[in-house]
FIRO-405037 format. One record per residue (C-alpha): x, y, z; residue in one letter. Coordinates in nm, 3 decimals. Layout:
% residues N
atom x: X; y: Y; z: Z; res: a
...
END
This chain:
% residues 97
atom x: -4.576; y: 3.393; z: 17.829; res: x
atom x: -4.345; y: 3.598; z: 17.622; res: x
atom x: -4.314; y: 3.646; z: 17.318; res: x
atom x: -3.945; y: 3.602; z: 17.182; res: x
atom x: -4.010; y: 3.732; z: 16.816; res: x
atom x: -4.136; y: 4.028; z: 16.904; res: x
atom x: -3.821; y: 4.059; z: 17.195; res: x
atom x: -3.578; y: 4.018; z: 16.918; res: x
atom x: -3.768; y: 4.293; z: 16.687; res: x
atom x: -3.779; y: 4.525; z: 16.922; res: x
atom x: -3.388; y: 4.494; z: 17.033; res: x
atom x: -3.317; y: 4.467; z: 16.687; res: x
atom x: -3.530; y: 4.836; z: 16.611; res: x
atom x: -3.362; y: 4.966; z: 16.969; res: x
atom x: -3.016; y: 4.843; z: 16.771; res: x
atom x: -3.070; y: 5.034; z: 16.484; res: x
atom x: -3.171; y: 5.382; z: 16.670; res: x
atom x: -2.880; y: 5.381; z: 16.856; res: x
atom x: -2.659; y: 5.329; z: 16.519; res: x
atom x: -2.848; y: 5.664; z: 16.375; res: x
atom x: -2.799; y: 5.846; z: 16.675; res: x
atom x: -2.417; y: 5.768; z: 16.643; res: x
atom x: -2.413; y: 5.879; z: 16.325; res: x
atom x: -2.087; y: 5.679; z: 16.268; res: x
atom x: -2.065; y: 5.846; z: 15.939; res: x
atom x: -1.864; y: 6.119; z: 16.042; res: x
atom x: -1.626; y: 5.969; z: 16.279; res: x
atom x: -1.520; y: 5.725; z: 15.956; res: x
atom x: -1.450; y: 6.045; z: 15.800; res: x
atom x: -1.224; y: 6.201; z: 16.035; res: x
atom x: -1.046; y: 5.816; z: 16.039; res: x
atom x: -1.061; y: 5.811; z: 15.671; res: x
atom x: -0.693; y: 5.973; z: 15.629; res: x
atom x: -0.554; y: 5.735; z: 15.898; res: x
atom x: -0.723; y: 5.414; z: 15.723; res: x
atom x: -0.577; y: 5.549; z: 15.427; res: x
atom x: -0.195; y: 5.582; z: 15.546; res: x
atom x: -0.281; y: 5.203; z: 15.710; res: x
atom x: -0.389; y: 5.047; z: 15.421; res: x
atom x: -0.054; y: 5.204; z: 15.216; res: x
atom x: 0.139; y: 5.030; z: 15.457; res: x
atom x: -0.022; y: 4.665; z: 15.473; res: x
atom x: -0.001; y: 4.727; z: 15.074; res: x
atom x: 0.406; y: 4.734; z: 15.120; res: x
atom x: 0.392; y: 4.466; z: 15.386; res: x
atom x: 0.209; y: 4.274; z: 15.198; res: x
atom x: 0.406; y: 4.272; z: 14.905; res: x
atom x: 0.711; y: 4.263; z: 15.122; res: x
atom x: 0.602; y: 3.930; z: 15.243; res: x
atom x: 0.480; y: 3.794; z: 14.979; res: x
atom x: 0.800; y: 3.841; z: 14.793; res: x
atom x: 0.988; y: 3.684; z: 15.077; res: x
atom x: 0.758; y: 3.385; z: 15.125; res: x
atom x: 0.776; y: 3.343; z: 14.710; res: x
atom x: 1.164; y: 3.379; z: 14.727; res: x
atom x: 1.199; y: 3.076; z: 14.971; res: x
atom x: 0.937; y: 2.870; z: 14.799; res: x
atom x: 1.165; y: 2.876; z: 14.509; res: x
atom x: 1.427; y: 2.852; z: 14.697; res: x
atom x: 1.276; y: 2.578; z: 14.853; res: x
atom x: 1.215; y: 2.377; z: 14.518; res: x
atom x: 1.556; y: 2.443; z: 14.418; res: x
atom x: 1.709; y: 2.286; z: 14.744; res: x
atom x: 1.457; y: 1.976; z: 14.659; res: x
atom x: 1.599; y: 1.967; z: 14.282; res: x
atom x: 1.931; y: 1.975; z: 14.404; res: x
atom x: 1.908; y: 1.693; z: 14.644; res: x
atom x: 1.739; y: 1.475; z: 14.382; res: x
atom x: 2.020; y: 1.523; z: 14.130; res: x
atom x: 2.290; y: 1.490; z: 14.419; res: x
atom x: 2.146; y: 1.151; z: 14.519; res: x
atom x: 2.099; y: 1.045; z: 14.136; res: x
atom x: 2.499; y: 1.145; z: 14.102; res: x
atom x: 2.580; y: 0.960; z: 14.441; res: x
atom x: 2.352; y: 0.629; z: 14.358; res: x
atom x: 2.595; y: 0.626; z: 14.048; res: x
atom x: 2.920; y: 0.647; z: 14.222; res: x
atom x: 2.860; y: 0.396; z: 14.432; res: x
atom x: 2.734; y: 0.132; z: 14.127; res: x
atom x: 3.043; y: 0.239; z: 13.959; res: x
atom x: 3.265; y: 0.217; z: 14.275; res: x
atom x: 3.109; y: -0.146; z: 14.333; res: x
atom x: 3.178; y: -0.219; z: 13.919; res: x
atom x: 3.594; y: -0.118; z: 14.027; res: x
atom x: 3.570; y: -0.366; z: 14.312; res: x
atom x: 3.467; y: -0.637; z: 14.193; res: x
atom x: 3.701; y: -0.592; z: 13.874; res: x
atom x: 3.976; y: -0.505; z: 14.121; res: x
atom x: 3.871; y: -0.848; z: 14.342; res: x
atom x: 3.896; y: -1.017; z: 13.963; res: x
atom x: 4.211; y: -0.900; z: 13.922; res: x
atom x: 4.377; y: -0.976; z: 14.266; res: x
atom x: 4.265; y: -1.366; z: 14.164; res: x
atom x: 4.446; y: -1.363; z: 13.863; res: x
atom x: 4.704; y: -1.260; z: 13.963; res: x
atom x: 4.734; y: -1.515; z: 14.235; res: x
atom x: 4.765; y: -1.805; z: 13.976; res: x
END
């Protein structure tokens, strides 16, 4: 029978030899000037989209406000325009007699 603990400690020591024998220290040094120049420039495209994504959310609300108040103004017209007909209707019978 095998024994998986000891499988998966000694995979997990082979693992870590290899990783030292990489030595991946240096390579992120020679990278570190490129990771630099990429993190400057997901810096400005971040703030690039945020802005825009922040710009239509307000946007956004506004259009919502707007609607609101348009429908308020239009619920209005049309109590006052049904106030004129019947007045008008009120005034055709009057005049009839």
């Amino acid at each position: 029978m095998v024994d998986i603990g000891s499988g998966i400690t000694q995979a997990s020591a082979n693992a870590t030899e290899i990783l030292e024998q990489a030595n991946l220290g240096d390579s992120l040094g020679a990278l570190s000037p490129l990771l630099d120049q990429m993190q400057a420039i997901m810096n400005v495209a971040q703030l690039f989209l945020g802005g825009i994504f922040g710009i239509y959310l307000i946007l956004l609300i506004l259009k919502w406000l707007e609607s609101r108040k348009l429908n308020k103004t239009l619920k209005k017209v049309s109590t006052d325009m049904d106030s004129i007909k019947k007045d008008l209707s009120s005034i055709k019978r009057n005049l009839k007699k």
